[in-house]
C-alpha positions, 0 to 999 in steps of 0.5 A: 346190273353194274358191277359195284366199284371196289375203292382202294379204302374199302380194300384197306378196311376190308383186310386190316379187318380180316387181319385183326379178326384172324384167330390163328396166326397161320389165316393171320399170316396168310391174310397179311400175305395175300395183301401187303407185298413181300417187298414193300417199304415200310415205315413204322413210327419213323423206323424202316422195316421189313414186312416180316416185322411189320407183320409181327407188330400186327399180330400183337402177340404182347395181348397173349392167345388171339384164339381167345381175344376178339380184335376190331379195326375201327377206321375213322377218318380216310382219304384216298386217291385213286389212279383210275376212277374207271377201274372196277379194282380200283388202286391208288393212295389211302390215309387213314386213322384206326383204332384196334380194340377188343371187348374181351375183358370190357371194352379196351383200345389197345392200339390207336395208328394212323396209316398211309399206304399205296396200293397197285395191281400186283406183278402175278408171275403167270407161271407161279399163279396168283399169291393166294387161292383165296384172294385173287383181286390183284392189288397188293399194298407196296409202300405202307407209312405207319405211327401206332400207339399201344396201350390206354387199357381203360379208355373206350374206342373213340366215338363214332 
């Protein structure tokens, strides 16, 4: 039985939903950790900065206690490319638009973003062992371009 090939879009899907359903800041941050490189470029809305306030804007701590919110990644459009259609794990460029609502209070968009990133297999230091215990796919994201809007409180998640 072949094993299923695992698609740098996939991958971005999979974590930023993990991101956005995390409950507690400690499995957000160790989530965000285990995906996006310490060292990676970031740009958001045109403004260079570091994983530490990328990770920051994520949380979105301006919604109040994420124990009591329930956040939702919905991906719309995505292209991506891939340097090694071959590879199991596969890595390459994503370009993707999302929307994170919550249906806390009714339904809510509270952020809409579009997102360019690139994901490579990262450099594990054998001697320190891999980031995460739980995440042992090797690919971490190292270069991540984002515009994100906040806001629209009355307007539904847009239509599948």
């Amino acid at each position: 039985m072949p094993l299923p090939i695992q698609k740098p879009t996939h991958f971005i899907e999979r974590k930023f939903e993990e991101l956005f359903h995390a409950k507690s800041k400690e499995v957000f941050e160790r989530t965000f950790h285990g995906f996006v490189d310490e060292n990676a470029a970031i740009t958001l809305n045109g403004e260079r900065i570091t994983s530490t306030r990328y990770m920051e804007h994520l949380w979105m701590s301006e919604l109040g206690n994420r124990e009591h919110i329930n956040l939702n990644a919905r991906f719309k459009e995505t292209v991506e490319t891939v340097k090694d259609p071959r590879a199991l794990l596969q890595t390459g460029e994503v370009g993707a638009v999302y929307e994170v609502w919550t249906d806390t209070d009714g339904l809510h968009v509270v952020a809409r973003n579009s997102i360019n990133v690139v994901i490579k297999y990262d450099s594990i230091d054998v001697r320190k062992g891999p980031r995460l215990v739980e995440d042992l796919e090797g690919r971490v994201v190292t270069e991540v371009n984002e515009v994100s809007t906040t806001g629209w409180p009355e307007e539904p998640p847009m239509n599948e």
